[in-house]
C-alpha positions in Angstrom: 13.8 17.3 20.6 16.4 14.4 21.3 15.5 11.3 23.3 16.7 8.2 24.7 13.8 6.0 23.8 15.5 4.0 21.6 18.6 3.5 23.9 15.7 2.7 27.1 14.0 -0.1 24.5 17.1 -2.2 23.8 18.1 -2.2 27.6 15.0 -3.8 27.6 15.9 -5.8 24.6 12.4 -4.9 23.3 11.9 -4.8 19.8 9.9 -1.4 17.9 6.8 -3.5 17.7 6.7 -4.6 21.8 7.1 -1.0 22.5 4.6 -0.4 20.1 2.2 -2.7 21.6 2.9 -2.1 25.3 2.4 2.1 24.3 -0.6 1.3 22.3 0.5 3.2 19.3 1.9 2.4 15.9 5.2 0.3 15.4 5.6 3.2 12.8 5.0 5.7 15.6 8.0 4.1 17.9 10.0 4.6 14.9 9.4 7.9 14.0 10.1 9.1 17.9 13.5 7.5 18.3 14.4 9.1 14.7 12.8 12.5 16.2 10.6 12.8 13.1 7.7 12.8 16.0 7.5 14.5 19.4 4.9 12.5 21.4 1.8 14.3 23.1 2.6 15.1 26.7 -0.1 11.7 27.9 2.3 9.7 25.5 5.3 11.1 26.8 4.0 10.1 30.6 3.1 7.1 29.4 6.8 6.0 28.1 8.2 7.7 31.3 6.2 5.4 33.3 6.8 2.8 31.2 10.4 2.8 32.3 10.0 3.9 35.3 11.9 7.2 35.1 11.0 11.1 34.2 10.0 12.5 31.3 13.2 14.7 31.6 15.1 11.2 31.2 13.9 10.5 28.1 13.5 13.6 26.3 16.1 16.2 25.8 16.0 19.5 24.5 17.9 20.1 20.9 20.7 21.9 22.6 21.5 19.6 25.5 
């Protein structure tokens, strides 16, 4: 699965670790989504949607889109 997470974080000029800590997961964990070693669980995935205020659809992408 692609995403945009790491394209929404900078726009916020946020670094890994401020995601980290406003997601309440692992700087390690921000890194491994945005390199799409991780998919998140769907309450993480609603939590980064609401986060920045969009769908889950705007962040995630299936492989073939």
């Amino acid at each position: 699965m692609n995403n945009r997470l790491r394209e929404l974080r900078e726009g916020q000029s946020w670094s890994q670790a401020e995601l980290a800590l406003r997601l309440e997961v692992s700087r390690q964990t921000v890194n491994a989504l945005e390199t799409g070693k991780y998919n998140p669980s769907l309450p993480l995935a609603f939590r980064i949607a609401r986060l920045f205020a969009c769908r889950i659809e705007d962040v995630f992408l299936p492989d073939d889109a």
